[in-house]
Every structure is written in structure tokens, then in C-alpha cells.
Backbone and ligand atoms as CSV (ligand in chain L), in Angstrom:
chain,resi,resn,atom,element,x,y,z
A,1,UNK,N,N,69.905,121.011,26.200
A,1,UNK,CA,C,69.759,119.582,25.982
A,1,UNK,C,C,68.517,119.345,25.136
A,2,UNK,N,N,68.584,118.730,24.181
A,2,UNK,CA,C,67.184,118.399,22.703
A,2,UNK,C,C,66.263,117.368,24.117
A,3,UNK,N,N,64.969,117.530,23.695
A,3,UNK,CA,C,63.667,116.747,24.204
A,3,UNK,C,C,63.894,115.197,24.493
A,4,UNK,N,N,63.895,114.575,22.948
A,4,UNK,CA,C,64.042,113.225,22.787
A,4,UNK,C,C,65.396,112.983,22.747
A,5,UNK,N,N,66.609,112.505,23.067
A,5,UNK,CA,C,67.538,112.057,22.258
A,5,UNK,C,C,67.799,111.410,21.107
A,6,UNK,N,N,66.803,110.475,21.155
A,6,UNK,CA,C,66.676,109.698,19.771
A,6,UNK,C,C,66.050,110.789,18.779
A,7,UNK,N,N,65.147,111.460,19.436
A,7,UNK,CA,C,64.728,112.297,18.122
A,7,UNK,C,C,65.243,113.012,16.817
A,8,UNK,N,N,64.952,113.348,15.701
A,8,UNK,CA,C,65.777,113.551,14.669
A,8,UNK,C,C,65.835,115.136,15.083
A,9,UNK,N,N,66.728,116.033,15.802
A,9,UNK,CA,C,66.420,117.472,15.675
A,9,UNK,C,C,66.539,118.287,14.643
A,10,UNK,N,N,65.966,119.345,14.791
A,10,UNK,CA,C,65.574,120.610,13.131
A,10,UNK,C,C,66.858,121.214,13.555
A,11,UNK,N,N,67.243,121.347,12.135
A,11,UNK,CA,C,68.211,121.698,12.087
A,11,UNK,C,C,68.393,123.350,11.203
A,12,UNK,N,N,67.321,123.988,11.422
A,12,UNK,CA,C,67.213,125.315,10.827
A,12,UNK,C,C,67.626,126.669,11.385
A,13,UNK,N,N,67.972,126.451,12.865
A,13,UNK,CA,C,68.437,127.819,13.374
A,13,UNK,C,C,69.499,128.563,12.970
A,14,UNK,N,N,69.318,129.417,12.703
A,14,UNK,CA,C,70.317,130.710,13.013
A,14,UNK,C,C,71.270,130.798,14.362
A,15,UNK,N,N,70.461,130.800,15.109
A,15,UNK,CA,C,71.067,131.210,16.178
A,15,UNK,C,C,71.760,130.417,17.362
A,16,UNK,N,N,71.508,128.918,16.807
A,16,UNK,CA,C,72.364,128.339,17.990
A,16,UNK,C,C,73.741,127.715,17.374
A,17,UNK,N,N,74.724,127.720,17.859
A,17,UNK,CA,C,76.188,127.767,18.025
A,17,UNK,C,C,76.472,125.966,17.671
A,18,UNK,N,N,77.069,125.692,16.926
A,18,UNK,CA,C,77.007,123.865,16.579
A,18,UNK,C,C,78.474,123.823,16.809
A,19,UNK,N,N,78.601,122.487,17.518
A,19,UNK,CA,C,79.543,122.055,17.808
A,19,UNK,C,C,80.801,122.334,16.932
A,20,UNK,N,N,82.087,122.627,17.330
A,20,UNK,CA,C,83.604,123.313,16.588
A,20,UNK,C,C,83.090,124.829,16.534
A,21,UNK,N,N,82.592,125.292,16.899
A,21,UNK,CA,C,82.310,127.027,17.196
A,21,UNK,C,C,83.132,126.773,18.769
A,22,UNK,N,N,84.480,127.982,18.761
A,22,UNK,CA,C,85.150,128.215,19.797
A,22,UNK,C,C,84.417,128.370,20.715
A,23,UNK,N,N,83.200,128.904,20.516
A,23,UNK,CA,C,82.578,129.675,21.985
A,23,UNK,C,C,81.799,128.856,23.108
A,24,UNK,N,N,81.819,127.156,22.300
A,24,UNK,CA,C,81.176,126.347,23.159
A,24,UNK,C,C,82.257,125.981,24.017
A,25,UNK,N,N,83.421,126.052,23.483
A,25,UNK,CA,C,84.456,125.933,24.545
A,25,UNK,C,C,85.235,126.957,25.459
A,26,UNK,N,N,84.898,127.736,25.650
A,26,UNK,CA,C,84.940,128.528,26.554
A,26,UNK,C,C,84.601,128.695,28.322
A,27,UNK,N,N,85.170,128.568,29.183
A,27,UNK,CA,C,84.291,129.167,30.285
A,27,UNK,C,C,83.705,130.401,30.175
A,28,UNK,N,N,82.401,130.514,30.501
A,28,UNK,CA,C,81.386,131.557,30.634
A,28,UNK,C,C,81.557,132.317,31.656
A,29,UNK,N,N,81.532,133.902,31.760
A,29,UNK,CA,C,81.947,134.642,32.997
A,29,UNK,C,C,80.740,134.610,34.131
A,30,UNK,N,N,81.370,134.878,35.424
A,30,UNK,CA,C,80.165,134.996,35.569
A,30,UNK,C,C,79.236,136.218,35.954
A,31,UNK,N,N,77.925,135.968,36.368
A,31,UNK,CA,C,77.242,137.173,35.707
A,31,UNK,C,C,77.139,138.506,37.385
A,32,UNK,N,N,77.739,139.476,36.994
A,32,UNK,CA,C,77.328,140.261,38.523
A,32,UNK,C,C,76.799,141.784,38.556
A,33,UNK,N,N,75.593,141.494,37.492
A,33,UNK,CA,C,74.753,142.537,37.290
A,33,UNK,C,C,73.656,141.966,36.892
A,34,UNK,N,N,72.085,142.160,37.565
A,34,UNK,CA,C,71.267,141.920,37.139
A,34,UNK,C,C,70.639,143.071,36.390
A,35,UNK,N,N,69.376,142.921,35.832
A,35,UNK,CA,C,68.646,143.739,35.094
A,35,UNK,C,C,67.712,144.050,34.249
A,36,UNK,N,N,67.339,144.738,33.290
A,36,UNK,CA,C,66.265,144.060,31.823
A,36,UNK,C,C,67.065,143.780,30.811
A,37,UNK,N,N,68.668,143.963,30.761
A,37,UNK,CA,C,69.043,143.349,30.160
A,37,UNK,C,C,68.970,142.109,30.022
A,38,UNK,N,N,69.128,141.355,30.928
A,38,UNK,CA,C,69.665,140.122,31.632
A,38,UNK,C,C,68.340,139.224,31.232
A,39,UNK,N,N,66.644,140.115,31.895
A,39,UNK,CA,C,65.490,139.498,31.368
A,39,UNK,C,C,65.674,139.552,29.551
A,40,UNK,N,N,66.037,140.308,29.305
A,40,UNK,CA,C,65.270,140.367,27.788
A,40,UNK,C,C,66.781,138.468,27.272
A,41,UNK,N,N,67.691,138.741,27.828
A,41,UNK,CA,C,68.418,137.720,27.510
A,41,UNK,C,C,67.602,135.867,27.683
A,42,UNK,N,N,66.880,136.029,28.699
A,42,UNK,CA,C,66.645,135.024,29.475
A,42,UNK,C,C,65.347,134.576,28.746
A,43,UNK,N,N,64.454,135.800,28.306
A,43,UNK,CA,C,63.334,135.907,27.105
A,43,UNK,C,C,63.646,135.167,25.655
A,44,UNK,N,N,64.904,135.391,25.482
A,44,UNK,CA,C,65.345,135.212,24.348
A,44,UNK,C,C,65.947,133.587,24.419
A,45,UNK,N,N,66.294,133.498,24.963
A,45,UNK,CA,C,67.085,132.002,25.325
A,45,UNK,C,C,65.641,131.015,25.294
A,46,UNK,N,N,64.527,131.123,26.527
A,46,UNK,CA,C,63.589,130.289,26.156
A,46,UNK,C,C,62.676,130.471,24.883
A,47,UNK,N,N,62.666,131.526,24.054
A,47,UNK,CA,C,62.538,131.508,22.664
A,47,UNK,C,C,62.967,130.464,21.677
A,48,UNK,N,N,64.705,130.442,21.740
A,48,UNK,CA,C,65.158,129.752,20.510
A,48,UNK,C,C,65.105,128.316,21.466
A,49,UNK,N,N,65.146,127.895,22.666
A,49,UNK,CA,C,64.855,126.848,23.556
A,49,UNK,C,C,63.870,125.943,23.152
A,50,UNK,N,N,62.610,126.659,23.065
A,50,UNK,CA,C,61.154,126.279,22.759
A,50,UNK,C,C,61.040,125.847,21.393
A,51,UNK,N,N,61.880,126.948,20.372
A,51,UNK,CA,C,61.691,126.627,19.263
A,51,UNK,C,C,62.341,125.272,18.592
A,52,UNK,N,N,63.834,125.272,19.467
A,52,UNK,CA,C,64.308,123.872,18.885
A,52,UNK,C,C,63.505,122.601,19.637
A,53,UNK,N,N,62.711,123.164,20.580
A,53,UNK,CA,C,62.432,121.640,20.641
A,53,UNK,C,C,63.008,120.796,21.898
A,54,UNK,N,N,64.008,122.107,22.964
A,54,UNK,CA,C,65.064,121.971,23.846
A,54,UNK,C,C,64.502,121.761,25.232
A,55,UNK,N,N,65.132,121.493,26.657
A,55,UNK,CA,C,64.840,121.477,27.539
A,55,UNK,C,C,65.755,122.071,28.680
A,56,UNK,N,N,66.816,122.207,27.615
A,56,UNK,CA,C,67.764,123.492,28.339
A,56,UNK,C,C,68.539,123.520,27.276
A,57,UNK,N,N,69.244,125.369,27.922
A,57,UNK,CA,C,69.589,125.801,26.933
A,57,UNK,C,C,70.863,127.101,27.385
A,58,UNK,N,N,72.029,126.685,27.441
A,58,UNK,CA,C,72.741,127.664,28.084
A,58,UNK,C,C,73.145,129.027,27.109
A,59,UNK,N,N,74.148,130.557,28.131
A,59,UNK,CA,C,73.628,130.811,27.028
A,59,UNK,C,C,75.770,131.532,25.809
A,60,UNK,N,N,76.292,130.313,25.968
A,60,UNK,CA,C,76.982,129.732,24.871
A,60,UNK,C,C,76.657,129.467,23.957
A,61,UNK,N,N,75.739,129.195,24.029
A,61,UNK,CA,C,75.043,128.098,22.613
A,61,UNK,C,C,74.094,129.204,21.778
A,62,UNK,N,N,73.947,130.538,22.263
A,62,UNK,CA,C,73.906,131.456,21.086
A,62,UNK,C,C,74.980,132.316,21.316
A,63,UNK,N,N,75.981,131.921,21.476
A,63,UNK,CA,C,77.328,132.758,21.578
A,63,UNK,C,C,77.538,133.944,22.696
A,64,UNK,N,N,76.721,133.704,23.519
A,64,UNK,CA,C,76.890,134.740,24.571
A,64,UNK,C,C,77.482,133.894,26.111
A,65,UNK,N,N,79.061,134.398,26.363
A,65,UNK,CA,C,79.436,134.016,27.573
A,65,UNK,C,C,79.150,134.390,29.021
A,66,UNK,N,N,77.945,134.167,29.124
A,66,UNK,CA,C,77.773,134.762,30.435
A,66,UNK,C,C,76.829,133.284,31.399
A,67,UNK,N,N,76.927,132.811,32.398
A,67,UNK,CA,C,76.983,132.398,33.301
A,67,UNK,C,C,75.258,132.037,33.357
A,68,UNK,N,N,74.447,132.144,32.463
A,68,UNK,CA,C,73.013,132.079,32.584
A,68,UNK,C,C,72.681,130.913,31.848
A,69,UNK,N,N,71.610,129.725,32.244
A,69,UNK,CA,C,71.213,128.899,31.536
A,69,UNK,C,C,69.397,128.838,31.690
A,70,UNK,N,N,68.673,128.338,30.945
A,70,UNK,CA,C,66.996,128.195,31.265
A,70,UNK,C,C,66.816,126.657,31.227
A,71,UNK,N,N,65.937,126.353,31.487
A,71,UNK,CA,C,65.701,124.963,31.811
A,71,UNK,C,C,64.026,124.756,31.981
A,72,UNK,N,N,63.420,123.951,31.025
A,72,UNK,CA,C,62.012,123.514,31.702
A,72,UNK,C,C,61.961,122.152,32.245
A,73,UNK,N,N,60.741,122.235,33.378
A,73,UNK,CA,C,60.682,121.428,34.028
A,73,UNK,C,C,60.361,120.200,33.022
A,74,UNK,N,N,60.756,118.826,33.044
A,74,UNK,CA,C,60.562,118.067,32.296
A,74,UNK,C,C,58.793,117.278,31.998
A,75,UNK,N,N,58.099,117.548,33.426
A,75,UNK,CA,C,56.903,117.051,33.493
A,75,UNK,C,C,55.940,118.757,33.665
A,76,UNK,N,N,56.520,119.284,34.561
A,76,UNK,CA,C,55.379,120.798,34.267
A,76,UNK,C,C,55.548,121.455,33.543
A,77,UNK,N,N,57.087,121.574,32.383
A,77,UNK,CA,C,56.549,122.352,31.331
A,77,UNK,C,C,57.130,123.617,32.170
A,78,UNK,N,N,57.158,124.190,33.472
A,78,UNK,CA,C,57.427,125.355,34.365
A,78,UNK,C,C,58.656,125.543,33.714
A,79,UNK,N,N,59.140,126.826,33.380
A,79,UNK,CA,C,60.369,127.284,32.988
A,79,UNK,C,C,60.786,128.065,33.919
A,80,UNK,N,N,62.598,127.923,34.143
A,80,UNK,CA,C,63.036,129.006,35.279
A,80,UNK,C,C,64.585,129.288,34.860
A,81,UNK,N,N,64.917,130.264,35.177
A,81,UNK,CA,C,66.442,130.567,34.738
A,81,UNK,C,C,67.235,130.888,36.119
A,82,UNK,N,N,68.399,130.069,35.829
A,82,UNK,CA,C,69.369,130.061,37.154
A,82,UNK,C,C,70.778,131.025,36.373
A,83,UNK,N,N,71.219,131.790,37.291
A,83,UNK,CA,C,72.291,132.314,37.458
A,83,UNK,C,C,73.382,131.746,37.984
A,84,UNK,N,N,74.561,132.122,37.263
A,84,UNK,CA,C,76.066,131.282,38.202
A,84,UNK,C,C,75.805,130.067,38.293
A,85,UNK,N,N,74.833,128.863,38.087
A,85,UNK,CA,C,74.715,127.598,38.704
A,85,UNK,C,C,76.347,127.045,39.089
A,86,UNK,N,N,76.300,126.364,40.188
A,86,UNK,CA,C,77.259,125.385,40.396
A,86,UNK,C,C,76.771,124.173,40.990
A,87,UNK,N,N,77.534,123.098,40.689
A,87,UNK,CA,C,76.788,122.123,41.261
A,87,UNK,C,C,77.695,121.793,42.937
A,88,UNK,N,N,77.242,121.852,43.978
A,88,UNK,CA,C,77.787,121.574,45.349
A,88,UNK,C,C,77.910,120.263,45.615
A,89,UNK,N,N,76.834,119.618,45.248
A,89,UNK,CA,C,76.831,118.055,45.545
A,89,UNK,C,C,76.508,117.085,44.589
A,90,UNK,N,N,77.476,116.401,44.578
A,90,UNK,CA,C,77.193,115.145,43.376
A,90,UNK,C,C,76.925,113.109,44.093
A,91,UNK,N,N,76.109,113.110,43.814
A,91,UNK,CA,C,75.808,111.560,43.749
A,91,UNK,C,C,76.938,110.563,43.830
A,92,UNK,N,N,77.444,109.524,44.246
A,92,UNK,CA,C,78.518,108.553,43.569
A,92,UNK,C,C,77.769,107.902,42.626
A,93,UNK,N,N,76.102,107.384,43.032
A,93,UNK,CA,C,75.702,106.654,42.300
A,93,UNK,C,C,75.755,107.451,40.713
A,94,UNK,N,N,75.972,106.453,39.688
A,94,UNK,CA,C,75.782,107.347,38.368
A,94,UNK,C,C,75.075,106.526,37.387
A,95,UNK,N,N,74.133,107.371,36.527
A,95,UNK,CA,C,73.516,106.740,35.369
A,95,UNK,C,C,73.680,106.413,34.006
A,96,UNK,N,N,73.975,106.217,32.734
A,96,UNK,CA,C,74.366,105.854,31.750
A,96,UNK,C,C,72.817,106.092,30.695
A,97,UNK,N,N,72.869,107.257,30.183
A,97,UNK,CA,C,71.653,107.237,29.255
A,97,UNK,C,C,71.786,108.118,28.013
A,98,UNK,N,N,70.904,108.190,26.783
A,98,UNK,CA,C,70.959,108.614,25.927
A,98,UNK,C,C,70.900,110.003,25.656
A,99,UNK,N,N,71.811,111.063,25.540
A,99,UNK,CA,C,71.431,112.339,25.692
A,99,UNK,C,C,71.570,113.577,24.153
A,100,UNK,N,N,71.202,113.896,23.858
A,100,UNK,CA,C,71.470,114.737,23.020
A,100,UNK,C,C,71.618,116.442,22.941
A,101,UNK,N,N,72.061,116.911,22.340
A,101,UNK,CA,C,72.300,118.763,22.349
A,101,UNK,C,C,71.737,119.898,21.188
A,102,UNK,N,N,71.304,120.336,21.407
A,102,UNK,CA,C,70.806,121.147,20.650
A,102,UNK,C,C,72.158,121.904,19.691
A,103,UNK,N,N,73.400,121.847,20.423
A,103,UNK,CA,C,74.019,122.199,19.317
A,103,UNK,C,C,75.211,121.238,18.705
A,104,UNK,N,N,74.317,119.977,18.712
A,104,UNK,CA,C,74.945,118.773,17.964
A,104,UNK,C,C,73.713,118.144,17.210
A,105,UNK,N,N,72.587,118.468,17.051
A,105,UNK,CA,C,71.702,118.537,16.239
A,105,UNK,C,C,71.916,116.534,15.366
A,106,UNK,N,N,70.879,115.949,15.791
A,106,UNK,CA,C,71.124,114.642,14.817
A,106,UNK,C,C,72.045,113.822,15.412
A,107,UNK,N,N,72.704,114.031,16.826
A,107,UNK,CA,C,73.698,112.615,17.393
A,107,UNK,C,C,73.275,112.841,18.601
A,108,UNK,N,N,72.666,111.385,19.011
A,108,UNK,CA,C,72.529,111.519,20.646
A,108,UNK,C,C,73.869,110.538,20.822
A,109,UNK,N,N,74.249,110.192,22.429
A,109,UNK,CA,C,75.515,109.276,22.544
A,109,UNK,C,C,74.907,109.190,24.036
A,110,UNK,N,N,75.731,108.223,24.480
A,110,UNK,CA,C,75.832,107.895,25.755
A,110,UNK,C,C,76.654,108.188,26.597
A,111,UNK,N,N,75.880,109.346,27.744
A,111,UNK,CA,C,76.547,109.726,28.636
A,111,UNK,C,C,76.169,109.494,30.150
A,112,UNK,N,N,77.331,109.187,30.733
A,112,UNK,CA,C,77.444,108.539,32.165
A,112,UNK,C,C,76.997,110.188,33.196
A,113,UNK,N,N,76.072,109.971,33.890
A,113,UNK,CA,C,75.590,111.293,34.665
A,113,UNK,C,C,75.644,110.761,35.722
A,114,UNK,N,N,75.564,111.744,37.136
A,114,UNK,CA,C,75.383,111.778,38.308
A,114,UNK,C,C,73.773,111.408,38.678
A,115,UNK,N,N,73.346,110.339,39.807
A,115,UNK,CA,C,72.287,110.220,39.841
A,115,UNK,C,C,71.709,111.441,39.778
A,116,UNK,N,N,72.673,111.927,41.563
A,116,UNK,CA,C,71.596,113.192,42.132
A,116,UNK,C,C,72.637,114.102,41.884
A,117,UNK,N,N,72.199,115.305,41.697
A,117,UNK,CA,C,72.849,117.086,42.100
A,117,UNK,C,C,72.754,117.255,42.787
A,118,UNK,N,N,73.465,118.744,43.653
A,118,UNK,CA,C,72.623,119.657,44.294
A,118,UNK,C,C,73.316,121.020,43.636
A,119,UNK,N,N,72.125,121.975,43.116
A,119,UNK,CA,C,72.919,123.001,42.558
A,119,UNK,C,C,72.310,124.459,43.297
A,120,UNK,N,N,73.641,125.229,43.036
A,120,UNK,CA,C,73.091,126.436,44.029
A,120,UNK,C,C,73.257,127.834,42.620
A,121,UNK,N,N,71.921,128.481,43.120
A,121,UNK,CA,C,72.106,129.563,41.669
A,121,UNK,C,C,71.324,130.979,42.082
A,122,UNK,N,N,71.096,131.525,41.491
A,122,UNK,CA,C,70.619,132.612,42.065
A,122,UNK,C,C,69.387,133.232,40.754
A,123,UNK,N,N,68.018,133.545,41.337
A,123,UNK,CA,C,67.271,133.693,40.090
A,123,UNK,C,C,67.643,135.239,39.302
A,124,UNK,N,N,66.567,135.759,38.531
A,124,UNK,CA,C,66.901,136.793,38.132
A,124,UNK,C,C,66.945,138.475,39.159
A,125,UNK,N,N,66.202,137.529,39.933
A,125,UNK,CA,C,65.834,138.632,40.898
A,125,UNK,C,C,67.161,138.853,41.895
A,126,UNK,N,N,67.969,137.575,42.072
A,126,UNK,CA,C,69.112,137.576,42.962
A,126,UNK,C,C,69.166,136.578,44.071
A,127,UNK,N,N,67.728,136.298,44.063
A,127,UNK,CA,C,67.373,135.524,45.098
A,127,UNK,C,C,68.572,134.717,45.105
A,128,UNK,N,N,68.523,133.579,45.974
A,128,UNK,CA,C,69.739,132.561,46.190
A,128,UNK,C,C,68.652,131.526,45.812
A,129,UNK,N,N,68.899,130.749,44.738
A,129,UNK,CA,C,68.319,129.000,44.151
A,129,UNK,C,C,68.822,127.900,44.935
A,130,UNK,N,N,68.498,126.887,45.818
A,130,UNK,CA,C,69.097,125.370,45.199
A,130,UNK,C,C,68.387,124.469,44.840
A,131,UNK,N,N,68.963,123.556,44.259
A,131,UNK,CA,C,67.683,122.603,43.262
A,131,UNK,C,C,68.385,121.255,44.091
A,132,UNK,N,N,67.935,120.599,44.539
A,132,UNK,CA,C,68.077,119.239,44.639
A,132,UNK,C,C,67.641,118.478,43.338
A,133,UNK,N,N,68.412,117.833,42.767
A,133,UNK,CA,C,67.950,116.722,41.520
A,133,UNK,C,C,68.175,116.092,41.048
A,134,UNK,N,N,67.151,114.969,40.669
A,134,UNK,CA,C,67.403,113.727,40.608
A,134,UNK,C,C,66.962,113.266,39.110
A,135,UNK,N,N,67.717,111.703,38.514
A,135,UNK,CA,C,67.401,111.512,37.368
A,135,UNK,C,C,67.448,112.759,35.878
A,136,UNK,N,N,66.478,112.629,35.295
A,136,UNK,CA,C,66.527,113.815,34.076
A,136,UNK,C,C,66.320,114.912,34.008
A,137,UNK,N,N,66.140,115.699,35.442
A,137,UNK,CA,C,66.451,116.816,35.654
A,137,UNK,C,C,67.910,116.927,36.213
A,138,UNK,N,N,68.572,116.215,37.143
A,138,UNK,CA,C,70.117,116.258,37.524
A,138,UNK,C,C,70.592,116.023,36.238
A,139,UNK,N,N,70.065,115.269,34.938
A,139,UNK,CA,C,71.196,115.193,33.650
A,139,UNK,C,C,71.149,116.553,32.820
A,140,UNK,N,N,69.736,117.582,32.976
A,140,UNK,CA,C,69.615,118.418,32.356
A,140,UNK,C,C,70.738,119.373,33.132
A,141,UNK,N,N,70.605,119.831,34.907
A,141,UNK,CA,C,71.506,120.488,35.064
A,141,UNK,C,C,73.324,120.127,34.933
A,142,UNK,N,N,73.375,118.987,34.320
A,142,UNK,CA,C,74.678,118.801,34.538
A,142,UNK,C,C,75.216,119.326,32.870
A,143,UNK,N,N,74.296,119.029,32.153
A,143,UNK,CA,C,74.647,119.281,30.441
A,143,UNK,C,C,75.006,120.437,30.436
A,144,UNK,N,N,73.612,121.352,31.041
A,144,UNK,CA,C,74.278,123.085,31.176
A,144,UNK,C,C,75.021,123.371,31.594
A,145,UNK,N,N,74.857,123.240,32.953
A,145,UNK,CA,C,76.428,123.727,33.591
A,145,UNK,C,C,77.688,123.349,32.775
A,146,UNK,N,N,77.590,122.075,32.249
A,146,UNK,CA,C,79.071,121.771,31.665
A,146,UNK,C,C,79.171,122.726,30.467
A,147,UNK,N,N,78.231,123.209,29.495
A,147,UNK,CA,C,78.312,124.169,28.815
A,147,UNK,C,C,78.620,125.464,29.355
A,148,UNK,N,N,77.982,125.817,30.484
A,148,UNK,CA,C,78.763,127.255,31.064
A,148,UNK,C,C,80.763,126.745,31.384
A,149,UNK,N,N,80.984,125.766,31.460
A,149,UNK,CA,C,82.528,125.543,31.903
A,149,UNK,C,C,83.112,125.228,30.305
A,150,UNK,N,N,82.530,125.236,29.402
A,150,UNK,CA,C,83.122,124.872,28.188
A,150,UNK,C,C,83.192,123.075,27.558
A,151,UNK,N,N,82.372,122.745,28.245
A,151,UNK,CA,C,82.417,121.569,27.945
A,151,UNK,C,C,80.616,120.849,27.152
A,152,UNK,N,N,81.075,120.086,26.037
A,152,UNK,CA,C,80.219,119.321,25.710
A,152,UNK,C,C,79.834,117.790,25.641
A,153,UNK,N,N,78.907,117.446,25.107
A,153,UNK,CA,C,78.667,115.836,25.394
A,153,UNK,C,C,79.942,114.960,24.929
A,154,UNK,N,N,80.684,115.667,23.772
A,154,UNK,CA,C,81.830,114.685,23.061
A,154,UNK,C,C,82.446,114.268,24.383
A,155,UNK,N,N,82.557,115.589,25.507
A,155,UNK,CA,C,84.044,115.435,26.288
A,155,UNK,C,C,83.419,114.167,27.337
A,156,UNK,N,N,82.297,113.703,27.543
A,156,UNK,CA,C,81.615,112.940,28.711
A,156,UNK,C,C,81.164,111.752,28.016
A,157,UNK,N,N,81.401,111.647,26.821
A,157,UNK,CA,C,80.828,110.121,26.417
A,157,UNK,C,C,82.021,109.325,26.534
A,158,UNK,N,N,81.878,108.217,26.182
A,158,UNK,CA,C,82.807,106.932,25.900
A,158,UNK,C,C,83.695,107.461,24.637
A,159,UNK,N,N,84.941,106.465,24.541
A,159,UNK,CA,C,85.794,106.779,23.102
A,159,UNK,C,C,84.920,105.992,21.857
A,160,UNK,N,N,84.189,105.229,22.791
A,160,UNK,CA,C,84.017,104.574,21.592
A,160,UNK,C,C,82.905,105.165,20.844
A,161,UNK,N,N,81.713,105.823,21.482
A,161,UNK,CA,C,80.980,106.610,21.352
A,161,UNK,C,C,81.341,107.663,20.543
A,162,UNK,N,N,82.382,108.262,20.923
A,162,UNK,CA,C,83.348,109.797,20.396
A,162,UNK,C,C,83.430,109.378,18.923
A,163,UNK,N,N,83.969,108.571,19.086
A,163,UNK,CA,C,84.730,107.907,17.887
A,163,UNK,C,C,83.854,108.045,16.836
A,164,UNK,N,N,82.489,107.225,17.051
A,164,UNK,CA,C,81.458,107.199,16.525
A,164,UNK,C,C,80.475,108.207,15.637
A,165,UNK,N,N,80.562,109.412,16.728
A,165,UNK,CA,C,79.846,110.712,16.264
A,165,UNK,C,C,80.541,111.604,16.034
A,166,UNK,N,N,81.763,111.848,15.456
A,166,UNK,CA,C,82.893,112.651,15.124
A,166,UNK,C,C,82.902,111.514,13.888
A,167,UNK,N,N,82.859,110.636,13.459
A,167,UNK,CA,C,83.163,109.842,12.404
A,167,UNK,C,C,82.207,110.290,11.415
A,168,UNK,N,N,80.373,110.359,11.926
A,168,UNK,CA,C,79.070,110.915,11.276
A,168,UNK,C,C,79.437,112.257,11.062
A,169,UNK,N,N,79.955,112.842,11.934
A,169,UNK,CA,C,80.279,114.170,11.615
A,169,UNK,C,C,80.861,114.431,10.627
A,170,UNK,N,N,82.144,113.818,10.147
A,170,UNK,CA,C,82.707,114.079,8.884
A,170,UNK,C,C,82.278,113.812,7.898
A,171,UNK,N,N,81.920,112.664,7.824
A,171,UNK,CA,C,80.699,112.087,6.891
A,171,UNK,C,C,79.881,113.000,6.377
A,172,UNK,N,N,79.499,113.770,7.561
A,172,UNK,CA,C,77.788,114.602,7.098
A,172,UNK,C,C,79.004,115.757,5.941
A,173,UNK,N,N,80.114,116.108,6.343
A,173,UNK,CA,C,80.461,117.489,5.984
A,173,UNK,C,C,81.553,116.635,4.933
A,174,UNK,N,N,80.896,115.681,4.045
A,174,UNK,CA,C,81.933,115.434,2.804
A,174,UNK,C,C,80.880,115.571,1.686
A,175,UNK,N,N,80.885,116.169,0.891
A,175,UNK,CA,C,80.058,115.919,-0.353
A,175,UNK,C,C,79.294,115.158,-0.828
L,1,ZN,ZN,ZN,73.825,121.012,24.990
């Protein structure tokens, strides 16, 4: 998920996966081997994370299907990587706010989120995670996770919204 939504994001990477790349639509397997593989992956993810400017960052979005996302804390800055996340408990109450993606680069839209989460994950070590969360950390874990299931912001906004940033989209890619 990009920092600001409104913000204009850089659009120079290599390595992250932009929206109509099959692999964002994919379910991600999930992961049942830990290791230094797994760290050097998780190294690498808050790398190109940091560099765009991100606050999560699953890891689809450099073309790798596996079940891992990173996430910094929005006020400490603390970075942590969850395994398998699922979310167990969802809110009825829901919020409506501006969100954007790192691999939609330049369109934020409006998406309807769950107040609260509750997500259960497991760190690198194996440990067992759950996060209770609320506000813009419950919207950060819900963006990822929906990227580990194959899903992006197009599929959770409004039509009219859709409509909107699929319209810029073509736009951007006409001459
Ligand atoms: Zn995203």
C-alpha cells in the first residue's frame, strides 16, 4: 500500500509488478518452510518497500507467489513480516477512505475497509502472530492480504471509481 494516497508515486522500479501483470491475480501459496531463504526474501521486500515510498508490500507485487507480506508500523516506523496472514475477524463497522498501491502507481480510489481485523500469522521464526487492528493499520492488513488472494484495489472500489481509473489508465497508455 503507497504512504500518501494522494501522493504522486515514483514510478521508476524495476521490480514491482503493475497492475494487468497475471501474477497480481493469482492466489499466493502458502509458505511451509522457513529459512534464510525466506529472510533474505523478507530483506528484499522491505528494500523495494522503503524505496517506493510503501507501507506494505506483499510478495506478488515482485512476482513471487508465496504467502509473505511486510508491513511498517504507520506511527513507529517498526517493520515486521507476517506469514500465511489470514484475517479471523472482521468488523461490521466499515470505513470509506483514500487508498493507493504501489503497483498502481499515480491512482488512489476509494475503498470501503473493515473498521477492525483480527489477523493470525506466523513470524519468520514460526512463532504464531495475531494483530488486532484498527483504522490504517486494519486497511494496510486488508490491502495485503487481498494481494496474497489475488485481488486488488480495482476489485474493492466503487464502479464508479473503477470506471474512473481504468479510464486514466488507458489514457496514460495512448500516445
Ligand atoms: Zn497494493
Amino acid at each position: 500500500m503507497s504512504r500518501s494516497p494522494g501522493e504522486k508515486a515514483r514510478l521508476s522500479s524495476d521490480n514491482i509488478r503493475l497492475f494487468g501483470d497475471p501474477v497480481l491475480r493469482e492466489e499466493s501459496k502458502e509458505i511451509t518452510e522457513l529459512g534464510p531463504e525466506l529472510e533474505r526474501l523478507s530483506k528484499l521486500m522491505f528494500e523495494v518497500m522503503d524505496r517506493e515510498g510503501g507501507i506494505g508490500l506483499a510478495a506478488p507485487q515482485i512476482g513471487i507467489q508465496r504467502k509473505i507480506m511486510v508491513w511498517r508500523h504507520p506511527e513507529t516506523e517498526q517493520g515486521y513480516v507476517l506469514l500465511n496472514p489470514r484475517i479471523v475477524e472482521r468488523s461490521e463497522e466499515t470505513v470509506t477512505a483514500s487508498e493507493g498501491c504501489l503497483s498502481l502507481p499515480g491512482h488512489s480510489m476509494d475503498v470501503e475497509r473493515a473498521e477492525r481485523v483480527v489477523v493470525e500469522a506466523v513470524d519468520l521464526r514460526g512463532e504464531p502472530v495475531t494483530i488486532e487492528a484498527a483504522g490504517l493499520l486494519a486497511r494496510i492488513m486488508q490491502h495485503e492480504i487481498d494481494h496474497l488472494e489475488g485481488h486488488v484495489i480495482l476489485d474493492r472500489t466503487t464502479s464508479t471509481e473503477r470506471r474512473r481509473v481504468l479510464k486514466d489508465l488507458r489514457d496514460q497508455m495512448e500516445p
